[in-house]
Biotite code that builds the C-alpha atoms (Angstrom):
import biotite.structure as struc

atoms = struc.array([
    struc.Atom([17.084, 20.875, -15.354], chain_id="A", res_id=1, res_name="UNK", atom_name="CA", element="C"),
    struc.Atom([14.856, 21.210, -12.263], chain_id="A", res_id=2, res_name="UNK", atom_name="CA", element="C"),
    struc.Atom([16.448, 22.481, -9.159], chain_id="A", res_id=3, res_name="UNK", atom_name="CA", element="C"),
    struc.Atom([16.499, 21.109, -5.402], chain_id="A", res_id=4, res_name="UNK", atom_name="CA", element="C"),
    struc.Atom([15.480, 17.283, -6.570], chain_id="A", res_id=5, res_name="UNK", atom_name="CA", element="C"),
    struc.Atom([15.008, 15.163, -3.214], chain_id="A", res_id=6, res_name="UNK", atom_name="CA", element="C"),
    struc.Atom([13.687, 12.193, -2.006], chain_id="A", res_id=7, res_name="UNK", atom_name="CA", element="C"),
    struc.Atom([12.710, 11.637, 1.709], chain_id="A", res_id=8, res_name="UNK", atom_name="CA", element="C"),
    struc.Atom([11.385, 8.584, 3.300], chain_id="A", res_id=9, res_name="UNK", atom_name="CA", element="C"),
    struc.Atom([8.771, 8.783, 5.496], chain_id="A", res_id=10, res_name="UNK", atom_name="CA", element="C"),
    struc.Atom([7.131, 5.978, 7.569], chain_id="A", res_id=11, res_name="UNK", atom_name="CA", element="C"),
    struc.Atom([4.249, 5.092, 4.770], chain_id="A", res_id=12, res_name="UNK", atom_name="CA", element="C"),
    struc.Atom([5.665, 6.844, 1.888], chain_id="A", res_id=13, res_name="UNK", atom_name="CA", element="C"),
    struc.Atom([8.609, 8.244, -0.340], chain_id="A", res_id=14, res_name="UNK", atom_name="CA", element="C"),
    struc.Atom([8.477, 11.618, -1.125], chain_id="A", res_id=15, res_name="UNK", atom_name="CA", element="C"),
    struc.Atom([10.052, 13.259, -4.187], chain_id="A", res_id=16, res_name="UNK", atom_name="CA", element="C"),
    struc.Atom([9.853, 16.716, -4.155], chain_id="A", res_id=17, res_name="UNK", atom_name="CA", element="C"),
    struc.Atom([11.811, 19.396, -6.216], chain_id="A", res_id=18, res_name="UNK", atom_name="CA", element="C"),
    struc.Atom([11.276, 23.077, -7.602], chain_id="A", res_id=19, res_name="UNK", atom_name="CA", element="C"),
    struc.Atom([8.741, 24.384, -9.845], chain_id="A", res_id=20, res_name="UNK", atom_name="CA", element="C"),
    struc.Atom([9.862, 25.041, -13.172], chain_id="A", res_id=21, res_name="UNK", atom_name="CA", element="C"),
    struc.Atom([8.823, 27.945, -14.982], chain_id="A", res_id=22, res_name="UNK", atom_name="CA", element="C"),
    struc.Atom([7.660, 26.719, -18.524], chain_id="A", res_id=23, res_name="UNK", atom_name="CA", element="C"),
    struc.Atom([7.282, 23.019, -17.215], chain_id="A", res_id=24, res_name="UNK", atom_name="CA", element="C"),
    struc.Atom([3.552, 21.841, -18.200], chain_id="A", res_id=25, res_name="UNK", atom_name="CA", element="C"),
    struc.Atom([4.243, 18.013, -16.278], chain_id="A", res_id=26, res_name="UNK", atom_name="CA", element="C"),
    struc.Atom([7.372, 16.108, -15.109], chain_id="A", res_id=27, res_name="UNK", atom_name="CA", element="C"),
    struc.Atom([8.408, 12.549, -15.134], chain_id="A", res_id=28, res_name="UNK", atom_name="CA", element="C"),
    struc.Atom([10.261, 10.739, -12.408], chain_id="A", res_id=29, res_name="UNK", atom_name="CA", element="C"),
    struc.Atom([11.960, 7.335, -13.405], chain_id="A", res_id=30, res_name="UNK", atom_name="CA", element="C"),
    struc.Atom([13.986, 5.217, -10.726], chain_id="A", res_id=31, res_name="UNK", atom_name="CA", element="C"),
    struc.Atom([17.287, 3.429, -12.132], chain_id="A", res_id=32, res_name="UNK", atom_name="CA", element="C"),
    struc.Atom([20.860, 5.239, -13.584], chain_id="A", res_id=33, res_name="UNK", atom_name="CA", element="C"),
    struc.Atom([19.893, 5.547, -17.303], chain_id="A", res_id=34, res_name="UNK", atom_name="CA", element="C"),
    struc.Atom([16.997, 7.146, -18.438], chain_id="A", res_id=35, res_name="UNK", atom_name="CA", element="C"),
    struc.Atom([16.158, 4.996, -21.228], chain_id="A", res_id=36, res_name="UNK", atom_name="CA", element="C"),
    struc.Atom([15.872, 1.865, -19.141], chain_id="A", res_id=37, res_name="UNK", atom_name="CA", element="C"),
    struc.Atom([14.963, 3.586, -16.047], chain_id="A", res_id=38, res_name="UNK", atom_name="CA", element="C"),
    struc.Atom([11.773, 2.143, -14.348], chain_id="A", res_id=39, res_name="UNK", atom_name="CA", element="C"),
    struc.Atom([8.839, 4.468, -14.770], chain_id="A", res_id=40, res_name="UNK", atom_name="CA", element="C"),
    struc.Atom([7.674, 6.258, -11.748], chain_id="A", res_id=41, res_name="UNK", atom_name="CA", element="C"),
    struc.Atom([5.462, 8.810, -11.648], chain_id="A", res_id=42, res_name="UNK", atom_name="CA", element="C"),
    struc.Atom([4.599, 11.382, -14.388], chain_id="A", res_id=43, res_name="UNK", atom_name="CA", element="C"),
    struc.Atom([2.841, 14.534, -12.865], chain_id="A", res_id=44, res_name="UNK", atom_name="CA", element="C"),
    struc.Atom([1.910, 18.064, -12.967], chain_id="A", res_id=45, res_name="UNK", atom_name="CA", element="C"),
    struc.Atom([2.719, 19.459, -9.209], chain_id="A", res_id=46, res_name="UNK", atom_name="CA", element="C"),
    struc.Atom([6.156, 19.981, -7.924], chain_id="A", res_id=47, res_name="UNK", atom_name="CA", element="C"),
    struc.Atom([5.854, 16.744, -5.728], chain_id="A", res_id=48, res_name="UNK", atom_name="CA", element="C"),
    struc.Atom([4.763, 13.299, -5.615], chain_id="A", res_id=49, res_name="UNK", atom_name="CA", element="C"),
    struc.Atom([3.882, 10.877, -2.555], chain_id="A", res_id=50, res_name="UNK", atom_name="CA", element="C"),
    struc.Atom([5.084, 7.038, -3.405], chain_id="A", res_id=51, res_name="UNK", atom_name="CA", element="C"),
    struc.Atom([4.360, 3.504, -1.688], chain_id="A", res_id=52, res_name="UNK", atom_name="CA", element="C"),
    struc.Atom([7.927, 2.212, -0.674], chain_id="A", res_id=53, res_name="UNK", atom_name="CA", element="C"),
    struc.Atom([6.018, -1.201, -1.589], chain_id="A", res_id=54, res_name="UNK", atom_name="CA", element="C"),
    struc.Atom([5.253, -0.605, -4.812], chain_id="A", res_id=55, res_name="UNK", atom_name="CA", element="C"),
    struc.Atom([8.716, 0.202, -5.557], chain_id="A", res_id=56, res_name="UNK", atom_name="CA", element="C"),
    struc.Atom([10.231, -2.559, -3.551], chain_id="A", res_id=57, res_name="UNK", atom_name="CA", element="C"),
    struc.Atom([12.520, -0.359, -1.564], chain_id="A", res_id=58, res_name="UNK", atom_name="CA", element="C"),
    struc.Atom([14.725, -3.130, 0.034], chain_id="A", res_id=59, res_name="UNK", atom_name="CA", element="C"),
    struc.Atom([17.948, -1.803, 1.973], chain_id="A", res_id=60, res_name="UNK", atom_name="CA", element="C"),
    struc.Atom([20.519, -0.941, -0.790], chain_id="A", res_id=61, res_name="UNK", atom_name="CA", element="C"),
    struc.Atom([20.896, 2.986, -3.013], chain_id="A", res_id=62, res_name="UNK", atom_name="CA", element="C"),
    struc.Atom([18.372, 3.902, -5.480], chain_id="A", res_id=63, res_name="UNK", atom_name="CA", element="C"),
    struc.Atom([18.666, 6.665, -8.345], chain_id="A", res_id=64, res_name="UNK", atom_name="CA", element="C"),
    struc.Atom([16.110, 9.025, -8.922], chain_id="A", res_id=65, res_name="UNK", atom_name="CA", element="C"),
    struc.Atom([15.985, 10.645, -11.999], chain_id="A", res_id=66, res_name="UNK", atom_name="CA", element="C"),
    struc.Atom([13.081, 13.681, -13.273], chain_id="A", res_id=67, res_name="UNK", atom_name="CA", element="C"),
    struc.Atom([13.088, 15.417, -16.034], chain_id="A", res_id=68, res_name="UNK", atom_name="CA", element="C"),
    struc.Atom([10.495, 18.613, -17.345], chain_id="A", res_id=69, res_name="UNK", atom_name="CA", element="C"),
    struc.Atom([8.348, 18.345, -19.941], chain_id="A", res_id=70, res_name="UNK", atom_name="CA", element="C"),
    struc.Atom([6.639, 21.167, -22.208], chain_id="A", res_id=71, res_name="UNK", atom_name="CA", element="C"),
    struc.Atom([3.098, 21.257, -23.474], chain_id="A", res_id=72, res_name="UNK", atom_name="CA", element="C"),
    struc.Atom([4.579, 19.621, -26.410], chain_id="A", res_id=73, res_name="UNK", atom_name="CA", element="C"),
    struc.Atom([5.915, 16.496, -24.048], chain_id="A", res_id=74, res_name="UNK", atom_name="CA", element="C"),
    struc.Atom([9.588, 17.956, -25.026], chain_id="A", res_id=75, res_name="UNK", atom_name="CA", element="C"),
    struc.Atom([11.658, 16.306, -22.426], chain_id="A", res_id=76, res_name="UNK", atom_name="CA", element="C"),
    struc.Atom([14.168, 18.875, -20.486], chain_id="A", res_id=77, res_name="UNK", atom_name="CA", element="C"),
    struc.Atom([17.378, 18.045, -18.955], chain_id="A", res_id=78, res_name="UNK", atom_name="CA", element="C"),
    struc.Atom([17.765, 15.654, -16.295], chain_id="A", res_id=79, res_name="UNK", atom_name="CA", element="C"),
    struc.Atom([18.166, 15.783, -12.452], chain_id="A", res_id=80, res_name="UNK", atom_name="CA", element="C"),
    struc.Atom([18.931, 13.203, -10.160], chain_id="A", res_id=81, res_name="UNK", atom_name="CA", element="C"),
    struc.Atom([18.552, 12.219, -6.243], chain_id="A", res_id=82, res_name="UNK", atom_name="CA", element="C"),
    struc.Atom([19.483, 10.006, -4.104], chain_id="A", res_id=83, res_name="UNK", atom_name="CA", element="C"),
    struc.Atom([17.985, 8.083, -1.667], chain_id="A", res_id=84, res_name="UNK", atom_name="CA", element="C"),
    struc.Atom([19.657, 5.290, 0.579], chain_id="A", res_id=85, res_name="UNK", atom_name="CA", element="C"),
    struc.Atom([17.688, 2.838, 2.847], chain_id="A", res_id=86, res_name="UNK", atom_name="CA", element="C"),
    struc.Atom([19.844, 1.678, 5.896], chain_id="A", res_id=87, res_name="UNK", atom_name="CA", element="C"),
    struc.Atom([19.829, -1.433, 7.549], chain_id="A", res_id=88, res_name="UNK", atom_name="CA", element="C"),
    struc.Atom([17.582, -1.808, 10.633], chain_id="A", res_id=89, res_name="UNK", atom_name="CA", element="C"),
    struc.Atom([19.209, -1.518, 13.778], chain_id="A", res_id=90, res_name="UNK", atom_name="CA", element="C"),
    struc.Atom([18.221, -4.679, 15.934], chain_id="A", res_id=91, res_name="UNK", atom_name="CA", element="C"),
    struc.Atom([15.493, -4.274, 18.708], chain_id="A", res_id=92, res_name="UNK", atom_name="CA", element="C"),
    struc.Atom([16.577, -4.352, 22.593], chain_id="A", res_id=93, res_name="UNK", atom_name="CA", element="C"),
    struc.Atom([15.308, -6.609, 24.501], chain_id="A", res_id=94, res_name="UNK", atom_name="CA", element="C"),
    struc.Atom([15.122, -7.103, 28.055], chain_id="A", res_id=95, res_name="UNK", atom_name="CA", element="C"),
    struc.Atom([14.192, -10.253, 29.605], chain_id="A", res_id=96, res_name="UNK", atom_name="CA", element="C"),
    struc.Atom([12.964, -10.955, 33.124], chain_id="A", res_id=97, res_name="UNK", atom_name="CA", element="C"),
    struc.Atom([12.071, -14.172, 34.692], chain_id="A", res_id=98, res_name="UNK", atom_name="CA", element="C"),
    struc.Atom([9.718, -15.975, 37.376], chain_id="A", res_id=99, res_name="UNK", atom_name="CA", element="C"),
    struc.Atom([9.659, -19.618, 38.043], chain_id="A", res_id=100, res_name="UNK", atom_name="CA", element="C"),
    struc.Atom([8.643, -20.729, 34.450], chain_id="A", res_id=101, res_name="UNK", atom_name="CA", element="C"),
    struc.Atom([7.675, -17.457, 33.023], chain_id="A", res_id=102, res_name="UNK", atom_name="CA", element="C"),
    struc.Atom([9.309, -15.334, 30.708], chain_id="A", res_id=103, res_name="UNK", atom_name="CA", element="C"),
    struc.Atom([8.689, -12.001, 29.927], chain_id="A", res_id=104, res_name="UNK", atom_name="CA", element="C"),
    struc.Atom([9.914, -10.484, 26.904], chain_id="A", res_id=105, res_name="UNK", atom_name="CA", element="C"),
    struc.Atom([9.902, -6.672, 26.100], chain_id="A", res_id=106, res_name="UNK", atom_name="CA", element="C"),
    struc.Atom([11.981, -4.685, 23.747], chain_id="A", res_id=107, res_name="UNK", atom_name="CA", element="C"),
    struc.Atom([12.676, -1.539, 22.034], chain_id="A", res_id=108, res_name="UNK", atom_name="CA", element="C"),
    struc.Atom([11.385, -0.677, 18.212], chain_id="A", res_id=109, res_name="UNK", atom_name="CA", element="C"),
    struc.Atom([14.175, 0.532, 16.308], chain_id="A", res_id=110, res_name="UNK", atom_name="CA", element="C"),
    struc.Atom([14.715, 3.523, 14.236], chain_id="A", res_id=111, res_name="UNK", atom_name="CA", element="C"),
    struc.Atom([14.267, 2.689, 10.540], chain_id="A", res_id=112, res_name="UNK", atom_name="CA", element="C"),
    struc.Atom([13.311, 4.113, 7.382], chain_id="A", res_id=113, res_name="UNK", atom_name="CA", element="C"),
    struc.Atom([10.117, 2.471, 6.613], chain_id="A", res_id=114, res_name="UNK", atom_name="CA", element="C"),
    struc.Atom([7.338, 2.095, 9.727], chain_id="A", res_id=115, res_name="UNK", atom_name="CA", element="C"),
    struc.Atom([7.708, -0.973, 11.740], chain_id="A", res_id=116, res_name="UNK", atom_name="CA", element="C"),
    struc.Atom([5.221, -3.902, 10.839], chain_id="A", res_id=117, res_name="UNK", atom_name="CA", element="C"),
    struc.Atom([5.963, -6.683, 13.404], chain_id="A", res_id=118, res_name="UNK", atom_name="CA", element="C"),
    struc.Atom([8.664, -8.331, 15.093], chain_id="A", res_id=119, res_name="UNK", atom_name="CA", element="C"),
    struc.Atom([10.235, -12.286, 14.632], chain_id="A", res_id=120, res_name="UNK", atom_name="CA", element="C"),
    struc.Atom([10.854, -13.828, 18.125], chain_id="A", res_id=121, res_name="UNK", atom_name="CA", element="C"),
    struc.Atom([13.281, -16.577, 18.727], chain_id="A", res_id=122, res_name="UNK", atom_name="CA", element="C"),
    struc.Atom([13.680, -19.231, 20.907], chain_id="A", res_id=123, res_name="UNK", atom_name="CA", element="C"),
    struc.Atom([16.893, -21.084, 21.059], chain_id="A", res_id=124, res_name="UNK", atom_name="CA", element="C"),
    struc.Atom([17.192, -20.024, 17.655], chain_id="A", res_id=125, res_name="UNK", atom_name="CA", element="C"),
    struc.Atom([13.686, -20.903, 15.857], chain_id="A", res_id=126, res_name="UNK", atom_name="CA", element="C"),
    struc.Atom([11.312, -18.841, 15.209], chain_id="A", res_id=127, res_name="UNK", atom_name="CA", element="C"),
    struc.Atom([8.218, -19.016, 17.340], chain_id="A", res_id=128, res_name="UNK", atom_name="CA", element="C"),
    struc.Atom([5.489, -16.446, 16.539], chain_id="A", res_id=129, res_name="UNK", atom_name="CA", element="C"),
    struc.Atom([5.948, -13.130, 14.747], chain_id="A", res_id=130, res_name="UNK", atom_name="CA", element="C"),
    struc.Atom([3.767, -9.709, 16.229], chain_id="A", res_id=131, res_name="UNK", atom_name="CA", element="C"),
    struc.Atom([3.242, -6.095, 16.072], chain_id="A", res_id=132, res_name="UNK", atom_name="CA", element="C"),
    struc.Atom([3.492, -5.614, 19.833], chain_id="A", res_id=133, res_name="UNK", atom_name="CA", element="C"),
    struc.Atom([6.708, -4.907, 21.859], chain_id="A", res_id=134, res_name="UNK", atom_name="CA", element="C"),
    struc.Atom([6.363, -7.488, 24.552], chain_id="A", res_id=135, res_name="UNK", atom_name="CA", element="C"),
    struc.Atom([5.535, -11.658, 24.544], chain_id="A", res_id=136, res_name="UNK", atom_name="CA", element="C"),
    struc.Atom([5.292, -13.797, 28.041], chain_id="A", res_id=137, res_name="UNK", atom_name="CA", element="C"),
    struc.Atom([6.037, -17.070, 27.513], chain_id="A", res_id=138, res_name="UNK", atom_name="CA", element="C"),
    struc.Atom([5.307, -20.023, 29.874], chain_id="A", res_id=139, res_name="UNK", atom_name="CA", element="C"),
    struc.Atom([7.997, -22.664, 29.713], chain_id="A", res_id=140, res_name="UNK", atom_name="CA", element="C"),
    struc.Atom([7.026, -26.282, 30.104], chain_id="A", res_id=141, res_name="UNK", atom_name="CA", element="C"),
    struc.Atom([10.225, -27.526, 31.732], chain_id="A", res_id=142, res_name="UNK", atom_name="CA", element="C"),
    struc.Atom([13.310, -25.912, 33.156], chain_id="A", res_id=143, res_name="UNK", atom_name="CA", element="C"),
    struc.Atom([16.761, -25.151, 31.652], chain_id="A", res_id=144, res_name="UNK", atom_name="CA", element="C"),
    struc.Atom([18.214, -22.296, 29.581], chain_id="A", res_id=145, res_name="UNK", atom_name="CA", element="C"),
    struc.Atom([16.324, -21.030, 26.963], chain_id="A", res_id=146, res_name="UNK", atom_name="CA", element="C"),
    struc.Atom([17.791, -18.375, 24.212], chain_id="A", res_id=147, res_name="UNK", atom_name="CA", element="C"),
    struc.Atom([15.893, -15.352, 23.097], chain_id="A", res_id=148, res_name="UNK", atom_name="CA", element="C"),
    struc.Atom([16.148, -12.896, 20.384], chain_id="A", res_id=149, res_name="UNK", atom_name="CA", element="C"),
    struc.Atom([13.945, -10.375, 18.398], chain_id="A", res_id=150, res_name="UNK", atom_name="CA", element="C"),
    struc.Atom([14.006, -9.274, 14.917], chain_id="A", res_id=151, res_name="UNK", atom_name="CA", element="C"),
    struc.Atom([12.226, -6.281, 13.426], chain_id="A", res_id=152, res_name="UNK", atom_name="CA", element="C"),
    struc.Atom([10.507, -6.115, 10.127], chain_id="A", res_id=153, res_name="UNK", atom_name="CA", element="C"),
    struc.Atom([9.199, -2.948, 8.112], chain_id="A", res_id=154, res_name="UNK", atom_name="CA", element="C"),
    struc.Atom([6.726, -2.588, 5.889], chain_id="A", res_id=155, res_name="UNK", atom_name="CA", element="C"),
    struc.Atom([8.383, -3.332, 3.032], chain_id="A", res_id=156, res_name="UNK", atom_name="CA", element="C"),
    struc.Atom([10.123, -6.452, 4.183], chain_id="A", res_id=157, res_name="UNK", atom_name="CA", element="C"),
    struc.Atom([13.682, -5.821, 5.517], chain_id="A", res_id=158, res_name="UNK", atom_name="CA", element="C"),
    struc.Atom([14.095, -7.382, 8.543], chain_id="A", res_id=159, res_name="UNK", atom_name="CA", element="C"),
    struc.Atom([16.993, -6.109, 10.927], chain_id="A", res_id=160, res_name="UNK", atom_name="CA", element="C"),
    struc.Atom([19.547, -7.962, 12.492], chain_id="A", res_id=161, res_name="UNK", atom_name="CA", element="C"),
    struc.Atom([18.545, -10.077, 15.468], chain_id="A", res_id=162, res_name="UNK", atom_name="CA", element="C"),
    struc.Atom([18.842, -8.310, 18.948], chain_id="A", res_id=163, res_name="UNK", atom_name="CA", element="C"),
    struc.Atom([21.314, -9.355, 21.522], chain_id="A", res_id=164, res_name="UNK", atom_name="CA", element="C"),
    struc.Atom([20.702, -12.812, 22.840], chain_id="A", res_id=165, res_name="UNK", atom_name="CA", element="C"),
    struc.Atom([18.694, -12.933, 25.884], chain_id="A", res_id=166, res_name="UNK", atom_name="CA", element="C"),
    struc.Atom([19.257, -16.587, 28.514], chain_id="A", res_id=167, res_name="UNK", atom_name="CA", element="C"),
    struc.Atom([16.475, -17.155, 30.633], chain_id="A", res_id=168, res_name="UNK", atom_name="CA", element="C"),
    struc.Atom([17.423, -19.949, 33.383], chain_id="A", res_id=169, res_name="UNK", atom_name="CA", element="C"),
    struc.Atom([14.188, -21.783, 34.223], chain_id="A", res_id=170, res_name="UNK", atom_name="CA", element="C"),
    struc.Atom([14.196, -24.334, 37.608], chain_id="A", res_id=171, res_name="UNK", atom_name="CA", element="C"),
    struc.Atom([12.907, -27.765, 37.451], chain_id="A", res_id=172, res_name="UNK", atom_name="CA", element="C"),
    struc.Atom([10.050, -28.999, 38.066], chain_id="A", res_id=173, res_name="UNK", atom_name="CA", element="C"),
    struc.Atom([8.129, -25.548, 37.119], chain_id="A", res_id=174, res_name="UNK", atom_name="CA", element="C"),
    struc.Atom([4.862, -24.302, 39.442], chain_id="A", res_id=175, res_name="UNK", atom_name="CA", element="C"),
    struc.Atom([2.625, -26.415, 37.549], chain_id="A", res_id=176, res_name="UNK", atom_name="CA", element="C"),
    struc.Atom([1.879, -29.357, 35.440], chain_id="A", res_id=177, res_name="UNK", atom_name="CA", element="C"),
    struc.Atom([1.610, -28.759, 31.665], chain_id="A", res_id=178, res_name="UNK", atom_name="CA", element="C"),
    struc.Atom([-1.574, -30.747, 30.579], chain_id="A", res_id=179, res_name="UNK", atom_name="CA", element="C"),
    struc.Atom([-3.197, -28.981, 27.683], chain_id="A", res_id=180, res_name="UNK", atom_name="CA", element="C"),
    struc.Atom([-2.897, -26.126, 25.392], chain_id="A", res_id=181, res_name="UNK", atom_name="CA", element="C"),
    struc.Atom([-5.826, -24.430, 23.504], chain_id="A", res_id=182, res_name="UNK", atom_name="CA", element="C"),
    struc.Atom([-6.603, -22.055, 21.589], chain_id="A", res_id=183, res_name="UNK", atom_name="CA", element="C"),
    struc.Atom([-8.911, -20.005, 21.921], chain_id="A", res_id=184, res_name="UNK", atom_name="CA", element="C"),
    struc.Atom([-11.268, -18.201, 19.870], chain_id="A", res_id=185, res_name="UNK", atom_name="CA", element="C"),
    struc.Atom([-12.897, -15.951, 22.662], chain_id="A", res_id=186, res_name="UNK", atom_name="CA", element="C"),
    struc.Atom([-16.608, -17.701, 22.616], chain_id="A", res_id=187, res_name="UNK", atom_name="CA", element="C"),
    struc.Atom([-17.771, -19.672, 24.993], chain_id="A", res_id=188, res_name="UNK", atom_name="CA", element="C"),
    struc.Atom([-17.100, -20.673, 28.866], chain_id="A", res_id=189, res_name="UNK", atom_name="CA", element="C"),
    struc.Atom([-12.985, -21.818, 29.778], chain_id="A", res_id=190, res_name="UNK", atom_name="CA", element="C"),
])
């Protein structure tokens, strides 16, 4: 069997690397706990191989690696296995700070397997915009107590557990009168 079979995750990819094995001509790497229903991998000649977490649809949970060595003849040898476990996402931090009817949002981006793609903020418990930054000010229409909380997404799609709710106490009437909202699309004169 091959020797020192492990699989690392890096922010972009999932490498499996292992030993070279003298009289190996190519190996073949199948995810899943049996190798006859295993899901096929990668079959290749060098002692490593670079994969898209997305293409494998690395979710949170365990996953079995399995490689075996093959001859010139496509002989298969005996099998190794590795393991590689992707942990839940630790929610963001946030940290809120207020004045008059703004809200400033800023918080932390968490350690995680997979790289970071954007972050789901919430107010009062819905979902109002999703974005790769790690701030949002909002400007709050009328006063009162308004809930916030952040989520973090990676690439693949796991989304962490929402951060510690944030209450934002807003006076009424606010600095200004709420007339219109536009968006823009950065042509033209405002």
């Amino acid at each position: 069997p091959v020797l020192n079979f492990i699989g690392t995750a890096y922010p972009d990819n999932l490498r499996l690397d292992w030993d070279d094995l003298s009289g190996a001509f190519r190996y073949q790497i199948r995810m899943g706990n049996d190798w006859d229903t295993a899901q096929h991998v990668v079959t290749t000649a060098t002692d490593v191989a670079n994969v898209d977490p997305l293409y494998l649809n690395l979710l949170y949970g365990t996953y079995n690696f399995i490689i075996r060595a093959m001859n010139i003849d496509s002989a298969l040898g005996s099998q190794a296995e590795a393991v590689l476990i992707i942990p839940q996402i630790p929610p963001p931090d946030l940290d809120l700070q207020v004045v008059i009817s703004t809200v400033l949002l800023r918080w932390t981006v968490p350690v995680s397997a997979w790289r970071i793609d954007h972050f789901i903020i919430y107010k009062n418990g819905v979902e109002i915009g999703r974005l790769s930054g790690t701030f949002k000010l909002l400007q709050e229409q009328t006063g009162g107590d308004y809930t916030y909380e952040v989520a973090a997404v990676d690439i693949v799609g796991n989304v962490s557990t929402k951060s510690a709710a944030k209450v934002a106490r807003l006076h009424d009437p606010s600095e200004y009168e709420f007339v219109d909202e536009l968006q823009a699309d950065y042509t033209g004169i405002y």
